[in-house]
C-alpha positions as CSV (number, residue, x, y, z in Angstrom):
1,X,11.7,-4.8,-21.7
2,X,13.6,-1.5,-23.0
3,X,16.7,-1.1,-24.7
4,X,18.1,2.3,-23.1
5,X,21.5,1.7,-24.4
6,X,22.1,-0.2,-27.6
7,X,25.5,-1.7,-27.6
8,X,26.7,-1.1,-31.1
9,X,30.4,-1.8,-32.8
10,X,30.6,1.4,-34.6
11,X,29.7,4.4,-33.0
12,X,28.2,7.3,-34.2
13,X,29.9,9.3,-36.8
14,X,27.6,12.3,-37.9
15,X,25.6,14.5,-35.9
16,X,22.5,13.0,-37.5
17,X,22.8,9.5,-36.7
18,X,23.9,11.1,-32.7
19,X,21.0,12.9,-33.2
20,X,18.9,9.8,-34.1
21,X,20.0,8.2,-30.8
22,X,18.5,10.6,-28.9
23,X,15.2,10.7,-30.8
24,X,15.4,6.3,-29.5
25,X,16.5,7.3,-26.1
26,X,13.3,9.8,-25.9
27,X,11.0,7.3,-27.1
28,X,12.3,4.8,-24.7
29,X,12.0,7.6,-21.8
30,X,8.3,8.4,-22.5
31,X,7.6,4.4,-22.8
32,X,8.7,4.4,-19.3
33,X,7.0,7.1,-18.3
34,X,3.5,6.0,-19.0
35,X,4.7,2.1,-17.6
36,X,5.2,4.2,-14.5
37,X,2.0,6.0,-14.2
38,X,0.1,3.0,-14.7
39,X,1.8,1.7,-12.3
40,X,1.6,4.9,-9.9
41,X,-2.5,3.7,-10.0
42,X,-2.6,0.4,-10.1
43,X,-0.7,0.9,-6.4
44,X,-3.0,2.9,-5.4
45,X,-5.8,0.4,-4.7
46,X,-3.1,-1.7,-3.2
47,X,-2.9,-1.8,0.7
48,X,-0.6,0.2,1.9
49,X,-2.0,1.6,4.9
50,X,-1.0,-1.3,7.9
51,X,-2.4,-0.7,11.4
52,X,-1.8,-2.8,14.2
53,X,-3.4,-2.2,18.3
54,X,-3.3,-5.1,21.0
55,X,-5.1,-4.8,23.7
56,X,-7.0,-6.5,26.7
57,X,-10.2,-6.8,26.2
58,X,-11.1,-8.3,29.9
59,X,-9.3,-6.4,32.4
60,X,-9.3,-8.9,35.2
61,X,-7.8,-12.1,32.9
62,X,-5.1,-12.5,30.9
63,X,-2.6,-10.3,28.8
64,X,-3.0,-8.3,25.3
65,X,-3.5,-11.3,22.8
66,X,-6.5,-9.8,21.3
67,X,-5.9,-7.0,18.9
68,X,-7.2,-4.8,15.9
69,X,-5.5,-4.6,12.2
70,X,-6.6,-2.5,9.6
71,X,-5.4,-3.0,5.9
72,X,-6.4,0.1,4.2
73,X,-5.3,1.3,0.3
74,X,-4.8,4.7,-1.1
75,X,-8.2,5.8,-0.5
76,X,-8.3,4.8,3.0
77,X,-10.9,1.8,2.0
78,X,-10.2,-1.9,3.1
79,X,-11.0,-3.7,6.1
80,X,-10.3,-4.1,10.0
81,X,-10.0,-7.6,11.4
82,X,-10.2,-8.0,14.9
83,X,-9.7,-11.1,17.2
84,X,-10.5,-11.6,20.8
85,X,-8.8,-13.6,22.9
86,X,-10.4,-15.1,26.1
87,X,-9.7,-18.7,27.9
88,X,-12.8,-20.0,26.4
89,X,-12.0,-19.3,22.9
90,X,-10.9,-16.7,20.1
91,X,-13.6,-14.6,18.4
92,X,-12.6,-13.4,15.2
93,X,-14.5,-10.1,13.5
94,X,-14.0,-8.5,9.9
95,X,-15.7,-5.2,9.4
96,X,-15.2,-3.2,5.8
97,X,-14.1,0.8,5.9
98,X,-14.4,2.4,3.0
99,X,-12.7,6.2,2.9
100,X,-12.0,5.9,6.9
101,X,-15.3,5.0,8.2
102,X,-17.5,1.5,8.2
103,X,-21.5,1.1,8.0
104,X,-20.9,-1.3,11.1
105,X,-20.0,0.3,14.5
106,X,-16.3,0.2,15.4
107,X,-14.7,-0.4,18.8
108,X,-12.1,2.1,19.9
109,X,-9.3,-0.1,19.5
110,X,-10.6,-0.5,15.3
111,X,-10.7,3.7,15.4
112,X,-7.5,3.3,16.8
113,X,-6.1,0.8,14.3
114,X,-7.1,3.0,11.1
115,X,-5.8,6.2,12.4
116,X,-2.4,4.0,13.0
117,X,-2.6,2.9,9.2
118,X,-3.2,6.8,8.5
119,X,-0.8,7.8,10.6
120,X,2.4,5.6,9.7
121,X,1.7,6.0,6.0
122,X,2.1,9.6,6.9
123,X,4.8,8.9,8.0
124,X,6.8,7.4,5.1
């Protein structure tokens, strides 16, 4: 992609053409610098908020198979998914968050979920 370090036979023998090799190497430096920014924001709408709660949803059967994920980017937007687990069957809801909070009422294991993503990417 870059050539930091060109490999040349002869090396340089005037402080012009030493000089000149810095001017490439600064070039190449600011190249990467912008490569990096972009990048820097592109990631930002990338998830990288992860939230994970199990939990028993019906106290008087079974264990914690059901649970609550939340998958949430830079701007704390992206989704919960939340499964629940009973003899009869698995229910599976998705509810959207944008900037922490949904338009569709949460349960307090989602809350919980998103303030785990928050809260571990704090943590970082």
């Amino acid at each position: 992609m870059f050539k930091l370090f060109n490999k040349k036979e002869k090396q340089p023998e005037s402080l012009e053409e030493v000089l000149g090799e810095f001017k490439a190497l600064e070039k190449n430096f600011e190249e990467l610098k912008e490569e990096l920014e972009k990048l820097k924001k592109k990631n930002f709408f990338n998830f990288q908020k992860i939230g994970v709660v199990r939990f028993n949803p019906f106290k008087e059967v079974g264990g914690d198979q059901s649970f609550s994920i939340a998958l949430l980017d830079g701007n704390n937007s992206g989704f919960v998914i939340t499964s629940l687990y009973t003899r009869e069957g698995n229910r599976i809801y998705g509810k959207p968050i944008k900037e922490g909070k949904s338009e569709y009422l949460l349960s307090s294991e989602e809350k919980e979920a998103i303030k785990n993503a928050v809260k571990n990417a704090e943590l970082k």
